[in-house]
C-alpha positions in Angstrom: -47.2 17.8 33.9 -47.1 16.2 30.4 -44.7 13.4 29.6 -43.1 13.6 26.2 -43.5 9.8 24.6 -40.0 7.8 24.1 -41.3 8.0 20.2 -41.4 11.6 19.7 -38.3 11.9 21.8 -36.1 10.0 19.7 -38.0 11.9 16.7 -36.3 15.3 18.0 -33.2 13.7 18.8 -32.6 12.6 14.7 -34.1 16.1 14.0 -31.4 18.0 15.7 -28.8 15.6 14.8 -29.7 16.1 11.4 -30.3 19.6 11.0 -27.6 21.0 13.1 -24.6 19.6 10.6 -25.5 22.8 8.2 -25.3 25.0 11.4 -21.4 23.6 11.9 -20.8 24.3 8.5 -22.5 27.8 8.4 -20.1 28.8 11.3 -17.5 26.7 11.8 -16.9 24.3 13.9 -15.2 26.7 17.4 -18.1 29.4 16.2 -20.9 27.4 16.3 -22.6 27.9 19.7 -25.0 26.0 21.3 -27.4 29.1 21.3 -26.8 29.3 17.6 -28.3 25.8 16.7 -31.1 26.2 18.8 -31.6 29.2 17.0 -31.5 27.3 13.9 -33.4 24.3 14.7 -36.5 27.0 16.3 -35.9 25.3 19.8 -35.0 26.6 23.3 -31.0 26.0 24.6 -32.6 24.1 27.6 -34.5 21.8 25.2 -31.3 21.5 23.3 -29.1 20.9 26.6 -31.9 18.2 27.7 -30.5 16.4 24.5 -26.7 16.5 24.4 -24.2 17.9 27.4 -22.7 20.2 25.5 -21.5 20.8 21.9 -18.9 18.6 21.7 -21.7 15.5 22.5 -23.7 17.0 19.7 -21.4 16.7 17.2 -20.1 13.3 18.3 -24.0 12.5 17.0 -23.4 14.2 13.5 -20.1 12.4 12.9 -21.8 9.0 14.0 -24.9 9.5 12.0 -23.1 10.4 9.0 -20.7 7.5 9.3 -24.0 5.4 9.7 -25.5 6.7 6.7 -21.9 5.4 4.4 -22.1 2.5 5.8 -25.7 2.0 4.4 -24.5 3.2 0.8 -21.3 1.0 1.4 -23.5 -2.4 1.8 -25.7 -1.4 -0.8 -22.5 -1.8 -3.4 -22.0 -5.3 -1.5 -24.9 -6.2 -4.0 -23.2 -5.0 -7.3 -20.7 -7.0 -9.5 -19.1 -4.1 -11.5 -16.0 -3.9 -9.5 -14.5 -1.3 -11.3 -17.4 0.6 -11.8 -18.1 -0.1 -7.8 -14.4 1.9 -7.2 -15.7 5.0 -9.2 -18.7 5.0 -7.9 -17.1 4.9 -4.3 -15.3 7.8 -4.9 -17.6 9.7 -6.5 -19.8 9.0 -3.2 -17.1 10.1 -0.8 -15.8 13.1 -2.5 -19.5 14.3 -3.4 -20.3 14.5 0.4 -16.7 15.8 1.4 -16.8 18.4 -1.1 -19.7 19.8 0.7 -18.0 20.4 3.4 -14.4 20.9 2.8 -14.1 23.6 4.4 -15.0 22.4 6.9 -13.0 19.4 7.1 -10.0 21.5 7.3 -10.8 23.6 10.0 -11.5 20.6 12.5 -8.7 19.3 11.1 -6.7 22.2 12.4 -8.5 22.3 15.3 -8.2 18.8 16.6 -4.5 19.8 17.2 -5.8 22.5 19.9 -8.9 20.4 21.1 -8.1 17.3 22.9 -12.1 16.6 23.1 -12.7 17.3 19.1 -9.2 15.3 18.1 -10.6 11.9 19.9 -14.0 12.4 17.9 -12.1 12.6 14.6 -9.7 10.1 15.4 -12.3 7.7 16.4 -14.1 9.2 12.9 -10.6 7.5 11.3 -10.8 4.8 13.0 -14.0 3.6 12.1 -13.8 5.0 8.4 -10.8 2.2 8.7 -12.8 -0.4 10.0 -16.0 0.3 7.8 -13.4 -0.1 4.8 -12.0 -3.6 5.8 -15.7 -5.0 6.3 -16.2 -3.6 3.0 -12.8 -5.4 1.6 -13.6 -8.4 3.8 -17.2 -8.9 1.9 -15.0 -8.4 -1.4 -12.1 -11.3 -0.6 -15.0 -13.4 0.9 -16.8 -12.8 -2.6 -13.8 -13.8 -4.6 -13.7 -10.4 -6.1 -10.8 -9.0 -5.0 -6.7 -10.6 -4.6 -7.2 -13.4 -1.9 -3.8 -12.2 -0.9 -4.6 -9.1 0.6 -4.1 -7.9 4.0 -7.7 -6.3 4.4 -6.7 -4.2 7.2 -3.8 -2.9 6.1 -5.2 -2.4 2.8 -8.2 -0.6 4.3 -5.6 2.2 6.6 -3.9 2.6 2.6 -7.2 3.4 0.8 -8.2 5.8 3.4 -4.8 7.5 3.3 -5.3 7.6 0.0 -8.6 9.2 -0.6 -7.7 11.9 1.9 -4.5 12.8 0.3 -6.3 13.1 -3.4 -9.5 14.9 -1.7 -6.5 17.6 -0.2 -4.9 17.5 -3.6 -8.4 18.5 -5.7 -9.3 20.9 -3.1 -5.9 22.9 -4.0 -5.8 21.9 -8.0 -6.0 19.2 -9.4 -8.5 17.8 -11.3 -11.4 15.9 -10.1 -11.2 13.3 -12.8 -7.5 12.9 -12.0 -8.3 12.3 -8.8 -10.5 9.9 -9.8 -8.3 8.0 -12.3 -5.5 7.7 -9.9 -8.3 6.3 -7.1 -9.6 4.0 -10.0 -5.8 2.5 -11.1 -4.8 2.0 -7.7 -7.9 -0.2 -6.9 -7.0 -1.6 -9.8 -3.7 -2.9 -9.1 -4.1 -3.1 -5.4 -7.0 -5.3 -5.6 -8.7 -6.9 -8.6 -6.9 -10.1 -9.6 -4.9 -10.8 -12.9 
């Protein structure tokens, strides 16, 4: 019987991670099946099932990788000095990627009230968004960059309330650059010193 090598294993893990995100989107979130993203992805439901227990698993993966994947672009601003322009750019990041999938957002949202299973995996989404955000703010007061005042994790739960309230609010009207100019002045004031 052939053995499939740890390598390649891990190789079709990422791969269905990956590619089954467009699938959730596609559908939705309660209408994706299993059978549909082995569909997608040109694979057998058992090879999928050999992979993750059930859908709910699955998509723990996506939300983890894509956290994994802003964290990356987070540390990578660690490096720049432009604190202002650092803010913008942050936001244009996050709302970039969320506006792909706002949709989206909304209807597991709504669903998380109904799901018990799909509300932990966005709530533990939250709660590492919060936690990604004081490192970030952490690396900034260590840095001297930002007030030395600050309470980093209470700052951290604000920003995050913050960003989803203006991403709701340009999704139903407003515009994206005021959006972005209220995101920008309250960096401002919350964080950079006089």
């Amino acid at each position: 019987m052939a053995r499939v090598l740890p390598g390649y294993r891990e190789q079709a893990k990422e791969r269905i991670i990956t590619d089954s995100l467009p699938v959730f989107i596609e559908h939705g979130y309660h209408k994706t099946t299993m059978e549909e993203i082995a569909r997608h992805l040109d694979i057998s439901k058992g090879t999928l099932y050999l992979y993750f227990k059930n859908k709910e698993g699955l998509f723990r993966e996506v939300v983890a990788a894509l956290r994994a994947r802003n964290r990356e672009e987070l540390l990578d601003l660690l490096q720049r000095e432009d604190l202002p322009l650092t803010f913008g750019y942050i936001f244009d990041l996050v709302m970039r990627a969320s506006e792909d999938y706002a949709a989206f957002a909304f209807e597991l949202y709504a669903a998380a009230i109904h799901n018990k299973e799909l509300g932990e995996i966005l709530e533990e989404d939250v709660r590492e968004d919060i936690m990604l955000s004081r490192e970030f703010l952490d690396q900034l007061k260590e840095k001297g960059i930002v007030k030395p005042d600050i309470d980093t994790c209470i700052t951290a739960r604000g920003f995050n309330a913050l960003f989803i309230g203006l991403f709701t609010m340009a999704q139903l009207g407003i515009s994206r650059d005021e959006a972005k100019q209220t995101w920008e002045e309250m960096c401002r004031v919350w964080l950079v010193k006089d």
